[in-house]
Z-matrix of the N, CA and C atoms (Angstrom, degrees):
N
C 1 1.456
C 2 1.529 1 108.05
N 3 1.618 2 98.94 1 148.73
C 4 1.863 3 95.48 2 -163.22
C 5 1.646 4 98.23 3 -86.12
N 6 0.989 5 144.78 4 168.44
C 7 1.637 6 155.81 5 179.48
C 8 1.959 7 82.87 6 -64.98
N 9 1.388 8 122.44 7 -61.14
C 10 1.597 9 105.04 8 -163.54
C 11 1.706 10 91.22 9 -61.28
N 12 1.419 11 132.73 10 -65.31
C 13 1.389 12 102.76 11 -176.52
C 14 1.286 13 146.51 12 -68.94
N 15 1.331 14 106.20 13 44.62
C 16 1.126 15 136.95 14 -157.06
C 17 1.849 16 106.95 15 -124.91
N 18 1.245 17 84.02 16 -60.98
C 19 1.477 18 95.94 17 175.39
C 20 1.783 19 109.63 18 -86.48
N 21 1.272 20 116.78 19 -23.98
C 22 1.664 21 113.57 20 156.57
C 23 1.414 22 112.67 21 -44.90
N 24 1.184 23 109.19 22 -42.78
C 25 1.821 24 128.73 23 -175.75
C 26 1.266 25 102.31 24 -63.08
N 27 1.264 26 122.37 25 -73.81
C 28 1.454 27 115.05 26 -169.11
C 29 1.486 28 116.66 27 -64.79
N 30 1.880 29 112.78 28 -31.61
C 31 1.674 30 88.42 29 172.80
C 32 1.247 31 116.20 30 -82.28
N 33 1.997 32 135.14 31 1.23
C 34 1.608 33 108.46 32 -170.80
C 35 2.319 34 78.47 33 -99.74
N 36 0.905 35 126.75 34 7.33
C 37 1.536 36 110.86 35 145.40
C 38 1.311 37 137.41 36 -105.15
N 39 1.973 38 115.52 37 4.07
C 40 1.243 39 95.00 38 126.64
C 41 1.633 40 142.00 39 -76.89
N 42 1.434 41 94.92 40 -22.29
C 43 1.530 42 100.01 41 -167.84
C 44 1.702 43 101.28 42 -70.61
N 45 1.598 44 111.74 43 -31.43
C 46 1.411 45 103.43 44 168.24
C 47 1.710 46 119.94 45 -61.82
N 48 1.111 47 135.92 46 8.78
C 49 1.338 48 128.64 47 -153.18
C 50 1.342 49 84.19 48 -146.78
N 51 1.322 50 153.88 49 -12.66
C 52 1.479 51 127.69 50 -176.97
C 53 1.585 52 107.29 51 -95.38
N 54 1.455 53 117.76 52 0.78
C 55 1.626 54 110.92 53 152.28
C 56 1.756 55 115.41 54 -78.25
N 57 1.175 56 131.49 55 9.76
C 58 1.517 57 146.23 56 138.72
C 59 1.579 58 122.35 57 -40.05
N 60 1.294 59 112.18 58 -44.39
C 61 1.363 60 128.97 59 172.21
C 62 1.378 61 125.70 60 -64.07
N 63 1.417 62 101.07 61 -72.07
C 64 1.602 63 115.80 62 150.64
C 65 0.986 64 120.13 63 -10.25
N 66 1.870 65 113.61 64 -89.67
C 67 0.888 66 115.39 65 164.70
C 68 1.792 67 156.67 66 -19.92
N 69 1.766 68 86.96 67 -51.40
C 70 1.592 69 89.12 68 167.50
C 71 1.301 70 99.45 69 -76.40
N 72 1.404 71 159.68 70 -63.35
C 73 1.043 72 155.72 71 156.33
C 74 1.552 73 115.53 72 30.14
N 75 1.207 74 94.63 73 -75.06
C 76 1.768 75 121.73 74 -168.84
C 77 1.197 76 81.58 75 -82.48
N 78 1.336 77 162.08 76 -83.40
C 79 1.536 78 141.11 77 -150.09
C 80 1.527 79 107.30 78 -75.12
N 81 1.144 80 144.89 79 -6.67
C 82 1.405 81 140.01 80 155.49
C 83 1.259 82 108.73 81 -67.07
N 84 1.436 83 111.78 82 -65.85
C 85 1.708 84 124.27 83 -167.97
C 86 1.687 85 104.61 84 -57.45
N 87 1.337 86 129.32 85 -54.61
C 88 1.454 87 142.94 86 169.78
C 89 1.460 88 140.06 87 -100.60
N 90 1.150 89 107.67 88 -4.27
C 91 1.421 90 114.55 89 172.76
C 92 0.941 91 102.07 90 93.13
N 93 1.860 92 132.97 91 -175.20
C 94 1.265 93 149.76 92 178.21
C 95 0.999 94 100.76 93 -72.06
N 96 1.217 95 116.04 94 145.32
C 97 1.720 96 112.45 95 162.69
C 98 1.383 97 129.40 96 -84.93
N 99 1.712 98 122.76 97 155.81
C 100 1.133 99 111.24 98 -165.52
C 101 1.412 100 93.87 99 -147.17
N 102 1.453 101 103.18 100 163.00
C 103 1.841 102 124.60 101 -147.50
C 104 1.834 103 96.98 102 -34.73
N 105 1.505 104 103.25 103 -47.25
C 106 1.607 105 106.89 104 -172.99
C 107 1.958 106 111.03 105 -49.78
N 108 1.043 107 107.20 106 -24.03
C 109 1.379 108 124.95 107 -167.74
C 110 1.089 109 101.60 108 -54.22
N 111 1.601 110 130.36 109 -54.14
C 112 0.982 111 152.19 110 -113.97
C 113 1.790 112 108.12 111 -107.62
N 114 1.324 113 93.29 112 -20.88
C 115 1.506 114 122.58 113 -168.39
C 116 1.767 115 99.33 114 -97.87
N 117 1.081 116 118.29 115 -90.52
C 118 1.539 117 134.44 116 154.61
C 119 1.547 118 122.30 117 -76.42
N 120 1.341 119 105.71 118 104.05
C 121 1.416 120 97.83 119 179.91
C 122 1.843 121 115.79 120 -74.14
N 123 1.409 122 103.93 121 140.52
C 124 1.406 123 104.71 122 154.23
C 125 1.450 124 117.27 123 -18.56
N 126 1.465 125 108.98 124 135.16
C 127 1.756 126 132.79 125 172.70
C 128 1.280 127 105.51 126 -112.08
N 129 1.319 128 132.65 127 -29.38
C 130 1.854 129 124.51 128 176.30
C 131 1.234 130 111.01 129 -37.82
N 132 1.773 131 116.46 130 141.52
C 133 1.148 132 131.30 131 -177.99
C 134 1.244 133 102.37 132 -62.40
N 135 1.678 134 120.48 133 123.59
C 136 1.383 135 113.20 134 141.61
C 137 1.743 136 148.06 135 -54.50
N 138 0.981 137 115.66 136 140.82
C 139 1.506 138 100.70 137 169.59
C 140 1.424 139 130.31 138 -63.02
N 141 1.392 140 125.10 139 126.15
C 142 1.308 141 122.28 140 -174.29
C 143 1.631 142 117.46 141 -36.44
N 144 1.127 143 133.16 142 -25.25
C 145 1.339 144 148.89 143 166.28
C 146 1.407 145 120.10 144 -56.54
N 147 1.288 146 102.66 145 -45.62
C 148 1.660 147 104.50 146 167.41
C 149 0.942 148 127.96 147 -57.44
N 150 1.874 149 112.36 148 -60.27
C 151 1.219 150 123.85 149 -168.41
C 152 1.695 151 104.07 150 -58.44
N 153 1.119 152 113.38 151 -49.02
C 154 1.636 153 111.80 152 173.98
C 155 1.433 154 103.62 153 -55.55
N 156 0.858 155 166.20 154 -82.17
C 157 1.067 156 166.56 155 153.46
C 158 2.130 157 110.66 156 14.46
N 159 0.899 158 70.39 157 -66.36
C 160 1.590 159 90.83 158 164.68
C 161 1.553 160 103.43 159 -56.41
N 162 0.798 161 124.96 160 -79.66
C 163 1.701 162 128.30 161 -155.79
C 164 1.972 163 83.93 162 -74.02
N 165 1.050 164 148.36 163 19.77
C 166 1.279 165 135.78 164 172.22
C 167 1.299 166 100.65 165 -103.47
N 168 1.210 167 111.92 166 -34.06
C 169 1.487 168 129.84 167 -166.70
C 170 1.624 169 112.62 168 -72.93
N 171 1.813 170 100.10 169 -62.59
C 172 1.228 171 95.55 170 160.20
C 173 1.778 172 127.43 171 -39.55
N 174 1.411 173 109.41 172 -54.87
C 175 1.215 174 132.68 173 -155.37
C 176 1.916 175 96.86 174 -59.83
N 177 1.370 176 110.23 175 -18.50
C 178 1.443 177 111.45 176 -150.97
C 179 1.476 178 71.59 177 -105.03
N 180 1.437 179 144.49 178 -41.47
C 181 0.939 180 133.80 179 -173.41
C 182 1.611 181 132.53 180 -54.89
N 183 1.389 182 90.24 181 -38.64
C 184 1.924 183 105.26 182 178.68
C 185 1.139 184 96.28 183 -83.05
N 186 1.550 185 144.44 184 -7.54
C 187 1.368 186 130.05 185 -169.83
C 188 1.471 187 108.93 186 -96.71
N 189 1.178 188 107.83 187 -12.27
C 190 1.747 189 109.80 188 -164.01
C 191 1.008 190 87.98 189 -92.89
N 192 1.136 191 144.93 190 -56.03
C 193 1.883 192 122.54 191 -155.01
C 194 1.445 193 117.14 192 -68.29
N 195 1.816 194 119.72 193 -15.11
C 196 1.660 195 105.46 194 178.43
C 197 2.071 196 101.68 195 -88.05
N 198 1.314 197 106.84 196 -34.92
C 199 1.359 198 116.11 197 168.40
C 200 1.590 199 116.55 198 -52.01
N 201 1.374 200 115.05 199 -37.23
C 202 1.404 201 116.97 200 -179.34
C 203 1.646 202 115.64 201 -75.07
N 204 1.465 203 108.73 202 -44.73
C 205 1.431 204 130.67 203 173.64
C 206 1.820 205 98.43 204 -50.52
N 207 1.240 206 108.91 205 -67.62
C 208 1.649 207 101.53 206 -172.49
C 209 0.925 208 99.07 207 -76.67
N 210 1.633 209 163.29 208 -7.66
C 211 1.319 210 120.55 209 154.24
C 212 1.363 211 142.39 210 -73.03
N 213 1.812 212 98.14 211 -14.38
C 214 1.355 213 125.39 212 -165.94
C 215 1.836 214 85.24 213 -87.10
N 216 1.483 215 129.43 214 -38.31
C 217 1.167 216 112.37 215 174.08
C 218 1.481 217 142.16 216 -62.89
N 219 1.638 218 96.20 217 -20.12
C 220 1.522 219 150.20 218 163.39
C 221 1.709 220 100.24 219 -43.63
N 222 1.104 221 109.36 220 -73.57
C 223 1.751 222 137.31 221 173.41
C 224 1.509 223 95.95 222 -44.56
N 225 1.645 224 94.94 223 -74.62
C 226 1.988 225 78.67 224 -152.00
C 227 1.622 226 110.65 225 -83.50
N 228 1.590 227 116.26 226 0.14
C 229 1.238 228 92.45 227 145.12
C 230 1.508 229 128.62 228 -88.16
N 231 0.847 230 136.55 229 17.75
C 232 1.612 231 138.10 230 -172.66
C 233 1.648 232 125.27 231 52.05
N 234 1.863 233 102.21 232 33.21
C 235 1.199 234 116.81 233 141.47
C 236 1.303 235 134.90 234 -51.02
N 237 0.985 236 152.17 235 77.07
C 238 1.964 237 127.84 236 131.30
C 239 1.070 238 106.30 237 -119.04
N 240 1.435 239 104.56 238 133.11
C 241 1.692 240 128.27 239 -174.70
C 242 1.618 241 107.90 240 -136.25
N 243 1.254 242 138.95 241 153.54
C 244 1.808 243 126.11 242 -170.51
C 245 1.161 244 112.05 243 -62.01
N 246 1.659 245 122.02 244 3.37
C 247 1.244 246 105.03 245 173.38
C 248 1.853 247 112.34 246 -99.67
N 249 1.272 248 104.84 247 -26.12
C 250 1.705 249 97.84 248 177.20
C 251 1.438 250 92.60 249 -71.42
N 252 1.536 251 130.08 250 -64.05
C 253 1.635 252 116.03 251 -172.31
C 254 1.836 253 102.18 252 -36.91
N 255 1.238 254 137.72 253 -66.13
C 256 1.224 255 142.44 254 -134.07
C 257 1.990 256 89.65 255 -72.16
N 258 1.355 257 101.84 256 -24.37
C 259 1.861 258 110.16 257 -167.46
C 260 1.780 259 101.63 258 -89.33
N 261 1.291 260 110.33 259 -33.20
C 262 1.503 261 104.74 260 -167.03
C 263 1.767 262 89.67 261 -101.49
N 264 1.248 263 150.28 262 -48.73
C 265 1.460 264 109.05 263 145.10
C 266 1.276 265 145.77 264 -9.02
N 267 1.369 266 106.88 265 -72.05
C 268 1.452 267 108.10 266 168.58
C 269 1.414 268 124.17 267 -71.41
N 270 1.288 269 113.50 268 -14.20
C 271 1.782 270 99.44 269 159.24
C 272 1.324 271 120.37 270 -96.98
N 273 1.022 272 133.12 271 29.31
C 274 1.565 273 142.85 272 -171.13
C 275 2.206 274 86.48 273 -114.55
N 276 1.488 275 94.15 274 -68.06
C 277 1.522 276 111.93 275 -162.45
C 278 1.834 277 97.03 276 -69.50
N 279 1.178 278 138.76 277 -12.25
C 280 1.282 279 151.26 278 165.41
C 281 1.388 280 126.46 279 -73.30
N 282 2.075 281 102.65 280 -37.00
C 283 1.146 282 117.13 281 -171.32
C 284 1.500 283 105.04 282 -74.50
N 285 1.813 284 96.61 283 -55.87
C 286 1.468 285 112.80 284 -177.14
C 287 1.960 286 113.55 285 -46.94
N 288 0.931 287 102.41 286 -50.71
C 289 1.518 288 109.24 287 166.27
C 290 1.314 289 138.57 288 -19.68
N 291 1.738 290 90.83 289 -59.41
C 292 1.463 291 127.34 290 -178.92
C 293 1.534 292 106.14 291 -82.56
N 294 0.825 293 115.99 292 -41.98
C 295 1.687 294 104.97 293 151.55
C 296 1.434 295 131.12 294 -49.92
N 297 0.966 296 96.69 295 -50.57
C 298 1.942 297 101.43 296 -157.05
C 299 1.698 298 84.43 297 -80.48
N 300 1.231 299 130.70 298 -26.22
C 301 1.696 300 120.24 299 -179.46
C 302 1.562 301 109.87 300 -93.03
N 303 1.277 302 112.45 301 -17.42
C 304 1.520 303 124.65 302 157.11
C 305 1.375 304 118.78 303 -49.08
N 306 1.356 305 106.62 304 -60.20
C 307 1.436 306 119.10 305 -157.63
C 308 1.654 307 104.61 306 -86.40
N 309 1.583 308 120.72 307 -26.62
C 310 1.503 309 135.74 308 161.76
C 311 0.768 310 119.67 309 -24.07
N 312 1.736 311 104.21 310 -69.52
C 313 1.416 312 129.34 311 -129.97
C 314 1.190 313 127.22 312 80.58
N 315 1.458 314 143.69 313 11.67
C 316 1.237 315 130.55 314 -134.40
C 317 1.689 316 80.68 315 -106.99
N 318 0.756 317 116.50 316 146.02
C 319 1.760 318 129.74 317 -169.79
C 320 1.288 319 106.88 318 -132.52
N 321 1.438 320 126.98 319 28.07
C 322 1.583 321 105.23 320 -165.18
C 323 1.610 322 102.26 321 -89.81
N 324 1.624 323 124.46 322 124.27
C 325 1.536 324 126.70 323 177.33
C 326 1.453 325 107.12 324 51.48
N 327 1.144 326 115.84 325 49.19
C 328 1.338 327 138.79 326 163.74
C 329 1.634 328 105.59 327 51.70
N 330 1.041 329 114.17 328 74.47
C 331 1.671 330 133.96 329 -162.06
C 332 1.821 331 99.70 330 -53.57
N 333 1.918 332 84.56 331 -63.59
C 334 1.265 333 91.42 332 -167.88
C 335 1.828 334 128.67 333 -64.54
N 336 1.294 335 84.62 334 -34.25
C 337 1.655 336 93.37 335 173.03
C 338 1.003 337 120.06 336 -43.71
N 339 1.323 338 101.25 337 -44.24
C 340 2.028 339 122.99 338 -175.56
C 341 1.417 340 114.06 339 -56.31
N 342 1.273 341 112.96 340 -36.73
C 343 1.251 342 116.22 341 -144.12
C 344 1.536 343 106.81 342 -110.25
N 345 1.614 344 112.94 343 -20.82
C 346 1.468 345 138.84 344 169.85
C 347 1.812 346 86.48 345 -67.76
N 348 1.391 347 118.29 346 -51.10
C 349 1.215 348 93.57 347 -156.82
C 350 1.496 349 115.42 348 -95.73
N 351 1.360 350 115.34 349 1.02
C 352 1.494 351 133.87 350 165.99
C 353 1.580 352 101.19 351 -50.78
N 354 1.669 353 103.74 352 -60.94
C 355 1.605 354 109.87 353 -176.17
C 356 0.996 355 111.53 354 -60.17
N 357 1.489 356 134.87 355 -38.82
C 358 1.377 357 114.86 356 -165.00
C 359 1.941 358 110.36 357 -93.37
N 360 1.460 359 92.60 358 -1.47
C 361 1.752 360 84.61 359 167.62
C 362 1.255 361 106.41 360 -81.28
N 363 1.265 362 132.22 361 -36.00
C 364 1.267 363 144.90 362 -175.00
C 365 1.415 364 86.51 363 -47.76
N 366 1.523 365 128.28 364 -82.46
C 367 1.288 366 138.87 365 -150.75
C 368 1.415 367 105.61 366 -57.01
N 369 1.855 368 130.79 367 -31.77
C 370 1.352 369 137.57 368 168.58
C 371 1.698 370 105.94 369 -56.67
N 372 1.599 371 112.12 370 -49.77
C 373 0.831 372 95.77 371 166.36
C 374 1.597 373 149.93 372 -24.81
N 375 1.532 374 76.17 373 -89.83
C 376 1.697 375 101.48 374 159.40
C 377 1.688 376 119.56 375 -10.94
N 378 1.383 377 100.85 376 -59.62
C 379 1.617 378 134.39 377 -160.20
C 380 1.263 379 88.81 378 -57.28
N 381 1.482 380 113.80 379 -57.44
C 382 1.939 381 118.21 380 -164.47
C 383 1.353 382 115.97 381 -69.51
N 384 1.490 383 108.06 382 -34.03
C 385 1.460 384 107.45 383 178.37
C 386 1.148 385 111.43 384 -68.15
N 387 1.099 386 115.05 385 -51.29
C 388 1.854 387 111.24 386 178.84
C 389 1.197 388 115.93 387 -44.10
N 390 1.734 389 111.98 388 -58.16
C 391 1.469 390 115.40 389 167.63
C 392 1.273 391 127.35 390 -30.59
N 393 1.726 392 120.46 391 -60.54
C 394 1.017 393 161.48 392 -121.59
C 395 2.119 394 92.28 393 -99.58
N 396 1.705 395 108.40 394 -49.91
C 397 0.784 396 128.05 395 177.11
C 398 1.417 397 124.48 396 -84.41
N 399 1.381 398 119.94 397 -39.28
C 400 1.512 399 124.61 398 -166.16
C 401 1.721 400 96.53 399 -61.63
């Protein structure tokens, strides 16, 4: 296995695991749900923690499929060179980041912005070398 599908691996199992958060979220804040639930969902205020949580999740969600696409294009052309490894590192270790300061809150000098956009240069990266290379 190449280091980028490697690191494809570890971010679609973080991105599988940050609906974990959520989750406890909504069963802390409201309890388990029950048959009525199911019909009308709960209106109780969430905790600011959740909802971020939520939108990290999403956010991790729309990001994986153009990152997944170019690495898998990465693969079947028989690209990796130190610059896709050096790009799909840093968007794995960029992604994870952007979560855990997502889901915080930690806002210091706009953490998250930074770090959303760390990954997705990484992922432009990525994109060119393959291009650049195939």
């Amino acid at each position: 296995m190449t280091t980028e599908l490697r690191y494809l691996l570890f971010t679609a199992l973080l991105t599988g695991c940050l609906w974990i958060p959520v989750v406890i979220g909504y069963v802390s804040s409201r309890g388990a749900l029950k048959p009525e639930d199911y019909r009308v969902a709960p209106t109780s205020p969430l905790p600011a923690w959740v909802n971020r949580a939520n939108r990290a999740h999403i956010n991790a969600v729309e990001s994986l499929a153009p990152f997944a696409a170019a690495v898998l294009v990465a693969h079947a052309a028989g690209v990796s060179t130190s610059v896709t490894v050096a790009a799909a590192t840093v968007y794995f270790w960029a992604r994870l980041a952007h979560a855990i300061v997502h889901i915080t809150g930690f806002a210091v000098a706009r953490a998250r912005t930074v770090l959303f956009t760390v990954g997705w240069g990484a992922f432009v990266t990525l994109a060119i070398e393959v291009v650049r290379a195939a």
